[in-house]
N, CA, C and O atoms as CSV, one atom per row, in Angstrom:
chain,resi,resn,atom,element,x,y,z
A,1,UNK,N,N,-2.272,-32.380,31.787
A,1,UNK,CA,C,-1.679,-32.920,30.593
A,1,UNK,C,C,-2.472,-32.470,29.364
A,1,UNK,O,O,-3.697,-32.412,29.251
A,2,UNK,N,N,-1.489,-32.151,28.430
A,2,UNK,CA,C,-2.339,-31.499,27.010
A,2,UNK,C,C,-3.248,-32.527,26.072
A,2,UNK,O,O,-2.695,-33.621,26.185
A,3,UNK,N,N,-3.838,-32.594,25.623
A,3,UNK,CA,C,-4.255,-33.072,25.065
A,3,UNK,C,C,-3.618,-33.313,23.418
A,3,UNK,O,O,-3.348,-32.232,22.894
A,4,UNK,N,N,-3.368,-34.392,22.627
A,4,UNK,CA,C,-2.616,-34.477,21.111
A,4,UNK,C,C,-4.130,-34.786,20.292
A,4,UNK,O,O,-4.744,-35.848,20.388
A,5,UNK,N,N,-4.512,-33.743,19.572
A,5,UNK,CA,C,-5.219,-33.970,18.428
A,5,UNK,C,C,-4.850,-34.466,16.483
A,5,UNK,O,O,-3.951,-33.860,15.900
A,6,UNK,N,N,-5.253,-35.013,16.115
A,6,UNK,CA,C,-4.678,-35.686,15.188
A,6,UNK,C,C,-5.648,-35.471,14.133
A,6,UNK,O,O,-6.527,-36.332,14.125
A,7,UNK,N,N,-5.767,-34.428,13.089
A,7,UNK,CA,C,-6.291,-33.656,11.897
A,7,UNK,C,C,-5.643,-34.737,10.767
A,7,UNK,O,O,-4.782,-35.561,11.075
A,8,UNK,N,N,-6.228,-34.587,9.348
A,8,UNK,CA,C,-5.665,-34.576,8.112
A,8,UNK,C,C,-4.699,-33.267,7.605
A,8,UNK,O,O,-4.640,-32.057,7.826
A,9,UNK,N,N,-4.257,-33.886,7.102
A,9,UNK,CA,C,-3.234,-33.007,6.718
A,9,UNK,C,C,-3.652,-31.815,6.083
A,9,UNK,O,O,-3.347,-30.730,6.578
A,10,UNK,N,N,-4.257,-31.885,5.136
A,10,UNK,CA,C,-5.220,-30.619,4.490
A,10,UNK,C,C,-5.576,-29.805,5.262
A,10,UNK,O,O,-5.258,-28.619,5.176
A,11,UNK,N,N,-6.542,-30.451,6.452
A,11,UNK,CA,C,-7.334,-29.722,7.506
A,11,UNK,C,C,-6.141,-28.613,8.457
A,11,UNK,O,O,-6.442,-27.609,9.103
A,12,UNK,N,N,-5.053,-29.092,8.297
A,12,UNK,CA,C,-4.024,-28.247,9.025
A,12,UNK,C,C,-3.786,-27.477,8.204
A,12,UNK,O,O,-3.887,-26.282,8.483
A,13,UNK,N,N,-3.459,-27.813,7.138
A,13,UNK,CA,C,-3.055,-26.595,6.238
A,13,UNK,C,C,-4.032,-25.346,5.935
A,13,UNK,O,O,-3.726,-24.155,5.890
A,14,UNK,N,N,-5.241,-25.923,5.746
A,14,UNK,CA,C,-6.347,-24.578,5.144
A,14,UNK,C,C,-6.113,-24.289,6.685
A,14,UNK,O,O,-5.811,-23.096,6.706
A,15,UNK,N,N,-6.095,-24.856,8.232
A,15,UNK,CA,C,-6.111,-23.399,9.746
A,15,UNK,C,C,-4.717,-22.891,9.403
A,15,UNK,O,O,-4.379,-21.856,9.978
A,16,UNK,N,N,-4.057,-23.320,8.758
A,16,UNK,CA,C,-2.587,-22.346,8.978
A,16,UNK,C,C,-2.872,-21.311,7.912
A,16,UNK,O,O,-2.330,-20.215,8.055
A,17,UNK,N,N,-3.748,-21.539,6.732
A,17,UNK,CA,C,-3.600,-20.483,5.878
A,17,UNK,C,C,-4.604,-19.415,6.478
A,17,UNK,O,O,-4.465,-18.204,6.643
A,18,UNK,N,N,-5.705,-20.299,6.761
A,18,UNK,CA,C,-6.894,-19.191,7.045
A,18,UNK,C,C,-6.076,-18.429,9.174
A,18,UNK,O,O,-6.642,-17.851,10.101
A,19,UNK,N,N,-5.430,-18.643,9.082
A,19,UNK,CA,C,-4.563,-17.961,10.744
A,19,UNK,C,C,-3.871,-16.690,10.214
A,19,UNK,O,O,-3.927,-15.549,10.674
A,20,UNK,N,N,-3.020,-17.285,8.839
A,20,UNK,CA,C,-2.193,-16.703,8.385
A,20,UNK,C,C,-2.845,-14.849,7.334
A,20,UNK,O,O,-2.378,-13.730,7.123
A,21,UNK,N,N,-4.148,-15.640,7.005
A,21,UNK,CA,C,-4.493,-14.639,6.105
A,21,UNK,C,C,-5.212,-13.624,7.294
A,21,UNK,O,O,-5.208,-12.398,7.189
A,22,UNK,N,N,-5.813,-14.350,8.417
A,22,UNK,CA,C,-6.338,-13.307,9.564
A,22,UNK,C,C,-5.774,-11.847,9.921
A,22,UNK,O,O,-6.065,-10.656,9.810
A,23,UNK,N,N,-4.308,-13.111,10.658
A,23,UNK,CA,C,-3.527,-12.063,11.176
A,23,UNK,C,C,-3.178,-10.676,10.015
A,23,UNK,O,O,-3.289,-9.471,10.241
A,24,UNK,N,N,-2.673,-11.460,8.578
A,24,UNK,CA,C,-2.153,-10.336,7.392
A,24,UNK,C,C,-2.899,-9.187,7.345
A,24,UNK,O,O,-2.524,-8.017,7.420
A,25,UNK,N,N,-4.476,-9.852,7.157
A,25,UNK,CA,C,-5.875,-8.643,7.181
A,25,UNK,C,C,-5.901,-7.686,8.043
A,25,UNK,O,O,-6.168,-6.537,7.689
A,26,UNK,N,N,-5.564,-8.080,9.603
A,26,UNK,CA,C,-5.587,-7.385,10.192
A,26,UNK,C,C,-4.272,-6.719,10.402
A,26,UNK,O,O,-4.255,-5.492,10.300
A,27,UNK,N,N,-3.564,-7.123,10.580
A,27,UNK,CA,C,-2.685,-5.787,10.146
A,27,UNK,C,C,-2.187,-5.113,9.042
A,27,UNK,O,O,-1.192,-4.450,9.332
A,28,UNK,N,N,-2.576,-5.033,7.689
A,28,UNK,CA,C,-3.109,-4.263,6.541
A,28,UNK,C,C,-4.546,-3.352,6.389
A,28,UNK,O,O,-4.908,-2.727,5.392
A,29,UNK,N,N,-5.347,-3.498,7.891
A,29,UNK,CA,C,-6.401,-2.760,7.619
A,29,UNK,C,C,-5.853,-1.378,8.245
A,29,UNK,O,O,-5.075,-1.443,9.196
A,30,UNK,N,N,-6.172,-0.364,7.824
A,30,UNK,CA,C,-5.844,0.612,8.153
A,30,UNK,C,C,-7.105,1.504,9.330
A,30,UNK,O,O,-8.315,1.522,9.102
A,31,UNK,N,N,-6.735,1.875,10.010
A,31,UNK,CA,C,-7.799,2.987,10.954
A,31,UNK,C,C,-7.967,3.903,9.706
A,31,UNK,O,O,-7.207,3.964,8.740
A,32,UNK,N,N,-9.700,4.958,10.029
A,32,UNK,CA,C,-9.775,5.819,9.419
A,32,UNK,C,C,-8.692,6.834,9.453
A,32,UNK,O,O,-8.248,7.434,8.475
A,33,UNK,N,N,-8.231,6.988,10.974
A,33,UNK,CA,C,-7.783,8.176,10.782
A,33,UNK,C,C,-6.326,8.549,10.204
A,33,UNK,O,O,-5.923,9.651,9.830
A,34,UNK,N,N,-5.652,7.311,10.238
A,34,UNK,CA,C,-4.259,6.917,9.264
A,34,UNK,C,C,-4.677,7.309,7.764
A,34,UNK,O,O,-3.689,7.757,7.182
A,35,UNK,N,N,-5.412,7.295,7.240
A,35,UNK,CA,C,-5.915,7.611,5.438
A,35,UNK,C,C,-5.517,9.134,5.552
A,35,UNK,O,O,-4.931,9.712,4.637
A,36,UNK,N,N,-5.881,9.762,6.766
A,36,UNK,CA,C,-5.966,11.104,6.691
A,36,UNK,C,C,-4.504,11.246,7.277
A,36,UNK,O,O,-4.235,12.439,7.138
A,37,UNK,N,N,-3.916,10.894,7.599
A,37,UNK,CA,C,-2.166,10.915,8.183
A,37,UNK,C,C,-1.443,12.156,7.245
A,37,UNK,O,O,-1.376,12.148,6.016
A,38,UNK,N,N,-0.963,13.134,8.083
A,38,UNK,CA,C,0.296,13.740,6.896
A,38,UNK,C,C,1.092,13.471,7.617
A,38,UNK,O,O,1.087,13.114,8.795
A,39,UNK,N,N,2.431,13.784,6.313
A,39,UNK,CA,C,3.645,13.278,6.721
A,39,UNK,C,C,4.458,14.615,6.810
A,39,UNK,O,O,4.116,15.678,6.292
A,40,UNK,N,N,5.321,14.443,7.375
A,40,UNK,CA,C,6.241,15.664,7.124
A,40,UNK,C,C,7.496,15.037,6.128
A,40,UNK,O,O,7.781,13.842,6.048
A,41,UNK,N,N,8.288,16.355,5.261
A,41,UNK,CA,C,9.529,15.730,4.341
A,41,UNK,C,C,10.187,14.620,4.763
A,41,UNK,O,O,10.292,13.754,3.895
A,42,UNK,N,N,10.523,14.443,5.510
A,42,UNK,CA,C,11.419,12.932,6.207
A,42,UNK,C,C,10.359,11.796,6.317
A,42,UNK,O,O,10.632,10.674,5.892
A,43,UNK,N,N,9.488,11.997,6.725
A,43,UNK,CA,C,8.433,10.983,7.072
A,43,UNK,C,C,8.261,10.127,5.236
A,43,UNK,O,O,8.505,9.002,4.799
A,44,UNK,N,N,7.586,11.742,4.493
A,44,UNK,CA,C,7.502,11.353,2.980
A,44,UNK,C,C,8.431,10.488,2.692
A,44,UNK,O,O,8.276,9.291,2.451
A,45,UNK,N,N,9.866,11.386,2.728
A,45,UNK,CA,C,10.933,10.649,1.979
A,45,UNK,C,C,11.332,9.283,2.064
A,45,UNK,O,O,11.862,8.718,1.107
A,46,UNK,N,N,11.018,8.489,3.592
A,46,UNK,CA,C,10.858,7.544,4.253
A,46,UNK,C,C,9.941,6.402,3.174
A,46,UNK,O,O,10.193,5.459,2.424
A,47,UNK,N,N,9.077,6.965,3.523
A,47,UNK,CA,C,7.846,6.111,2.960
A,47,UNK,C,C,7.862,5.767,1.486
A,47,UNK,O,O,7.648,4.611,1.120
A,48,UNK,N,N,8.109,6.737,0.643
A,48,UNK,CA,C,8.643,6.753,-0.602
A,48,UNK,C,C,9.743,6.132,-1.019
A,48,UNK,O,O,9.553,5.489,-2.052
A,49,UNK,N,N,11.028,6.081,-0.513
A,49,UNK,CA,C,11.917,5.456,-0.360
A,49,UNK,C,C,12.839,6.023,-1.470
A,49,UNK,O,O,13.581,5.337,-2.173
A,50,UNK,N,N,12.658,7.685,-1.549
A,50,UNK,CA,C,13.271,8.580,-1.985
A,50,UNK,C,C,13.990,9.675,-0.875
A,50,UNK,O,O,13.742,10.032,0.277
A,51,UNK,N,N,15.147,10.031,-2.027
A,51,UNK,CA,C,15.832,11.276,-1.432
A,51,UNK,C,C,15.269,12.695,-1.447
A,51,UNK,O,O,14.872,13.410,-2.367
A,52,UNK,N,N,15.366,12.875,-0.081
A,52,UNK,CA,C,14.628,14.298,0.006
A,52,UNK,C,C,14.758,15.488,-1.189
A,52,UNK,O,O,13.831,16.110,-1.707
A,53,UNK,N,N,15.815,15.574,-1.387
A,53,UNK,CA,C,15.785,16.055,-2.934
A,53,UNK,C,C,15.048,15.926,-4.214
A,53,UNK,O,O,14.830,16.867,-4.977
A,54,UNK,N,N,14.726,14.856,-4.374
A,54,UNK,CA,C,13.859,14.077,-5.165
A,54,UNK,C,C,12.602,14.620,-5.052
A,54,UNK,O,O,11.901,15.257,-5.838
A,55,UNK,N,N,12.442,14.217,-3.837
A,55,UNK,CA,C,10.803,14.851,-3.323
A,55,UNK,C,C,10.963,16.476,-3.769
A,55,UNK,O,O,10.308,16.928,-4.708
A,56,UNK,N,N,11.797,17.202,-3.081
A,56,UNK,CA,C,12.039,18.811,-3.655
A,56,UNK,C,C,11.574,18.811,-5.011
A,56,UNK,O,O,10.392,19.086,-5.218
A,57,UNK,N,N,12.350,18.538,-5.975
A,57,UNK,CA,C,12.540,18.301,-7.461
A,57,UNK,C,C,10.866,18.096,-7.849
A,57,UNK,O,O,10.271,18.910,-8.556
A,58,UNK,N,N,10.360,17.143,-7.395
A,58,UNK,CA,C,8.560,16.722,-7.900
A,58,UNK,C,C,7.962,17.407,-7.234
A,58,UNK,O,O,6.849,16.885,-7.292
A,59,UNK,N,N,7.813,18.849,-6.151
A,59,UNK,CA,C,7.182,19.476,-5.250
A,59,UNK,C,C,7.040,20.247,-6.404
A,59,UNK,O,O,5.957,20.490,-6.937
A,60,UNK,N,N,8.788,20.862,-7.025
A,60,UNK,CA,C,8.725,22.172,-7.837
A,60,UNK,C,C,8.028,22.047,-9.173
A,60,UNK,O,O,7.242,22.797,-9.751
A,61,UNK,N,N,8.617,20.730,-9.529
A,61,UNK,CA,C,7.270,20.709,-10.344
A,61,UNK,C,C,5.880,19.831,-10.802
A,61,UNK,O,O,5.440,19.076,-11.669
A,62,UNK,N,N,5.553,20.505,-9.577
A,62,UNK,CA,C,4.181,20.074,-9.092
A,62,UNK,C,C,4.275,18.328,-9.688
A,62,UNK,O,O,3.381,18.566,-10.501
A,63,UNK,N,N,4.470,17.418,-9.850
A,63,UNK,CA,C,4.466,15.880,-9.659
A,63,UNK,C,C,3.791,15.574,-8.378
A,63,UNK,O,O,2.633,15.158,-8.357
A,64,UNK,N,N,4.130,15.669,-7.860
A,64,UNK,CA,C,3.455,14.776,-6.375
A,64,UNK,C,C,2.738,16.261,-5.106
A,64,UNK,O,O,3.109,17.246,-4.468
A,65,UNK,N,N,1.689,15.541,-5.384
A,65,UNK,CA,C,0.828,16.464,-4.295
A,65,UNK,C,C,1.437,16.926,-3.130
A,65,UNK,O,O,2.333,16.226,-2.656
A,66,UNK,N,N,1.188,17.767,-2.679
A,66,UNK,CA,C,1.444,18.065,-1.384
A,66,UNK,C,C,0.928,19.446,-0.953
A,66,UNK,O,O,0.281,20.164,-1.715
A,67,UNK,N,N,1.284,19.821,0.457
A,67,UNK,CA,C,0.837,20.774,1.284
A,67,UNK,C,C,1.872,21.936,1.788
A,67,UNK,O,O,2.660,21.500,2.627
A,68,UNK,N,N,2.010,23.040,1.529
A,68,UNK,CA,C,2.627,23.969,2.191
A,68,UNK,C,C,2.255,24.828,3.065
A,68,UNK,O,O,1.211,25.426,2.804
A,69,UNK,N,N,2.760,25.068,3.985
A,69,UNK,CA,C,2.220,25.611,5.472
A,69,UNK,C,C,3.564,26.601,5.454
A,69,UNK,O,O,4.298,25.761,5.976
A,70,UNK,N,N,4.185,27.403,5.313
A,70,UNK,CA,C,5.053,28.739,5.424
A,70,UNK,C,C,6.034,28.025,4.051
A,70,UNK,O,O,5.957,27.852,2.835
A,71,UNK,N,N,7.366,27.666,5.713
A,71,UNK,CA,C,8.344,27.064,4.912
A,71,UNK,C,C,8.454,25.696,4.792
A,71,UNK,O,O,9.412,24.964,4.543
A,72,UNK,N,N,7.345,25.502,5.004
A,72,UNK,CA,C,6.834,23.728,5.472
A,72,UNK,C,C,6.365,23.072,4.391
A,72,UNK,O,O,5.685,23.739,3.611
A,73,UNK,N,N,6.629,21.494,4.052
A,73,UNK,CA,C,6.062,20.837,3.332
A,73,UNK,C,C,5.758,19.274,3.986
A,73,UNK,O,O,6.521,18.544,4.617
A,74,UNK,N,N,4.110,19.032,3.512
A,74,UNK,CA,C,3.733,18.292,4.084
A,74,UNK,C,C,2.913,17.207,2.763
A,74,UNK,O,O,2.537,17.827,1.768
A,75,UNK,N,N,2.753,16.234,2.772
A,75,UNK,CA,C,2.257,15.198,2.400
A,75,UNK,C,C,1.034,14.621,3.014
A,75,UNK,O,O,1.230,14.454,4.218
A,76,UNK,N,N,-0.086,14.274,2.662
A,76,UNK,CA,C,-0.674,13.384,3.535
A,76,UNK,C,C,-0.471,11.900,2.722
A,76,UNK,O,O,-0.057,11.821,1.566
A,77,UNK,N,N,-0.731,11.111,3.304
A,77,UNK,CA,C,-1.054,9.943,2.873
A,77,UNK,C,C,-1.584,9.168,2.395
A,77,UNK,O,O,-1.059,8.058,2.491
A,78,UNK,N,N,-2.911,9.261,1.609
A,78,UNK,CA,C,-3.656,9.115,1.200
A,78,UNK,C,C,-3.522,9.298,-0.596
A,78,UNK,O,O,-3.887,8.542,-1.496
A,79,UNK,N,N,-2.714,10.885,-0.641
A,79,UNK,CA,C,-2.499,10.975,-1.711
A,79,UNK,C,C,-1.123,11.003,-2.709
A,79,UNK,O,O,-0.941,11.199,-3.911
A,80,UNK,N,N,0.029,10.597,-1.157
A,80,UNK,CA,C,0.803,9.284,-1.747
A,80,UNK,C,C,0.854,8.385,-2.332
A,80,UNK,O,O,1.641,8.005,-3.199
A,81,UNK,N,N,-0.433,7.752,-1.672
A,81,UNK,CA,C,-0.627,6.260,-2.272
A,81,UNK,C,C,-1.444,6.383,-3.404
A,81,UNK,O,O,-1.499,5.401,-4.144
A,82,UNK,N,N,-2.160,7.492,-3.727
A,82,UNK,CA,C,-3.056,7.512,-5.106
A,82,UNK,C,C,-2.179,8.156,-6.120
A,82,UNK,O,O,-2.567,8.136,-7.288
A,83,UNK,N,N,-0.798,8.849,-5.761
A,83,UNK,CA,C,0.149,9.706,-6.745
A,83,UNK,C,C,0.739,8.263,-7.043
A,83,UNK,O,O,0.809,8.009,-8.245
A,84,UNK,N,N,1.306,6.974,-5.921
A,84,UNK,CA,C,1.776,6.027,-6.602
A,84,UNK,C,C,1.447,4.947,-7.117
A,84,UNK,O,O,2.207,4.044,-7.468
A,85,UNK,N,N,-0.694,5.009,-7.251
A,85,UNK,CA,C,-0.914,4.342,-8.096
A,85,UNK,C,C,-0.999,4.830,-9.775
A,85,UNK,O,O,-1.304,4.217,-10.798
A,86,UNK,N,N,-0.638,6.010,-9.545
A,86,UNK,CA,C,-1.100,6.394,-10.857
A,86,UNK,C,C,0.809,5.965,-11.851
A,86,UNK,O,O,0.895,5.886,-13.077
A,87,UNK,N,N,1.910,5.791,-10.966
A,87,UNK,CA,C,2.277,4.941,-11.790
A,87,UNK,C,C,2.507,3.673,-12.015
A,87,UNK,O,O,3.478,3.279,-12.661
A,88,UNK,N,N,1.499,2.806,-11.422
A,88,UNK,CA,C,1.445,1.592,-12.018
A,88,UNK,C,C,1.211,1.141,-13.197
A,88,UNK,O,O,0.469,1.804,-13.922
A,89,UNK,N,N,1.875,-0.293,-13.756
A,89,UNK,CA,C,1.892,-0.754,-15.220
A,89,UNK,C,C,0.745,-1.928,-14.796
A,89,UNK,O,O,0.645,-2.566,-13.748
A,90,UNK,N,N,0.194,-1.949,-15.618
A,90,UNK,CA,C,-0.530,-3.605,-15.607
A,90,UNK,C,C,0.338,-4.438,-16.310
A,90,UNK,O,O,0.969,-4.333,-17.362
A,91,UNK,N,N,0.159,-5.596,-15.147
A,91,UNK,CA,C,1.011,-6.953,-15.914
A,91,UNK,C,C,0.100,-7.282,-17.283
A,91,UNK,O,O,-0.942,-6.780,-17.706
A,92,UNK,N,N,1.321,-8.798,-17.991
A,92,UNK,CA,C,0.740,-9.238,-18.858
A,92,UNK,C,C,-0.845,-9.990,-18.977
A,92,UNK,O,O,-1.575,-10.042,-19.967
A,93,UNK,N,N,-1.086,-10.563,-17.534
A,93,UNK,CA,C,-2.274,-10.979,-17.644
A,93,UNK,C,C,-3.526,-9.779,-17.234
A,93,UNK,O,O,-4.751,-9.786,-17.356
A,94,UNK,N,N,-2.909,-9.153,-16.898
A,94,UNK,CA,C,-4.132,-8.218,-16.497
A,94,UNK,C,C,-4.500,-7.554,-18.329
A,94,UNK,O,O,-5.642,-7.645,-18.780
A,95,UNK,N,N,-3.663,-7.104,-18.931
A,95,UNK,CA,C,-3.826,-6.582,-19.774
A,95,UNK,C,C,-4.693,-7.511,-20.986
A,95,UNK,O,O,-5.627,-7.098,-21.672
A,96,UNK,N,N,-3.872,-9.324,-21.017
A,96,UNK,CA,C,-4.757,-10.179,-21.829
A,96,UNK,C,C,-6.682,-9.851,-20.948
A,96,UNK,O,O,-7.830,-9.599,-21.313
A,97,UNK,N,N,-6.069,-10.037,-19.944
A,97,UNK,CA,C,-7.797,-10.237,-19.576
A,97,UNK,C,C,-8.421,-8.870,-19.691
A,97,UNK,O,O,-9.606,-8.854,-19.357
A,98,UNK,N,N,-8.088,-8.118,-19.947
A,98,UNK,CA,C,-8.805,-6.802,-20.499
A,98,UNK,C,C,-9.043,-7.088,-22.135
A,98,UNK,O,O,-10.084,-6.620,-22.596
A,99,UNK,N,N,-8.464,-7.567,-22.731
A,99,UNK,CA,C,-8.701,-7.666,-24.595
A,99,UNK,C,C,-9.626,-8.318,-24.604
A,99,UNK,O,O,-10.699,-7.953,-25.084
A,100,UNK,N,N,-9.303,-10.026,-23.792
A,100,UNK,CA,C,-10.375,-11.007,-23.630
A,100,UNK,C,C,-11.987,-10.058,-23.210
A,100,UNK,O,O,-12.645,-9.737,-24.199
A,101,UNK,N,N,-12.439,-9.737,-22.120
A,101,UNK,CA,C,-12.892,-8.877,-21.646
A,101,UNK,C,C,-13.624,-7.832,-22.624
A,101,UNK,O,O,-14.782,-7.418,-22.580
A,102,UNK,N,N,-12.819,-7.604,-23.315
A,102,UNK,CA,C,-13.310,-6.363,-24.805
A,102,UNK,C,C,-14.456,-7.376,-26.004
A,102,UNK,O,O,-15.564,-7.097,-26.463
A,103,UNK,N,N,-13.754,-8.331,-26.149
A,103,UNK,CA,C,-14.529,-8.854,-27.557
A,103,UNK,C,C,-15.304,-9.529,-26.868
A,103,UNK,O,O,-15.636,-10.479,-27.577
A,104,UNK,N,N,-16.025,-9.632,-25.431
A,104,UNK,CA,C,-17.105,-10.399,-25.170
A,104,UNK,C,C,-18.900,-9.431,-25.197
A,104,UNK,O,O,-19.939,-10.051,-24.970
């Protein structure tokens, strides 16, 4: 027969968050050797959540990194994800806390 344990309510909540944030961590950590991952055009286009055309179009002119091997085009991954931080916006608070940040 199981045993019924009887917590505060809080105390359940911070193991469900701290279970919850475990599991997330661990599957958001990446292996080394995934950083180094290339993709091939479909794989890219996939991941990007663009039309292969698209990708064509930013190959030709030069926009988004990549690798050519004959008639081959390849992506790695790594510099996917650094081509799509470079277009990120900062929100409004990131940007106040940079001014704030300035006049101190």
């Amino acid at each position: 027969m199981e045993k019924i344990i009887v917590i505060p309510q809080s105390e359940l909540e911070n193991l469900i968050q701290n279970s919850v944030r475990k599991i997330f961590n661990e599957q958001t950590v990446k292996p080394k050797e995934s950083v180094n991952e290339v993709f091939s055009l479909e794989q890219a286009s996939q991941y990007l959540n663009l039309a292969k055309q698209t990708i064509y179009g930013f190959t030709s002119k030069r926009k988004i990194p990549f690798i050519k091997k004959g008639k081959k085009l390849y992506f790695k991954l790594c510099d996917l994800e650094q081509w799509l931080e470079t277009g990120r916006k900062k929100s409004k608070s990131e940007i106040l806390d940079e001014l704030s940040n300035k006049g101190k």
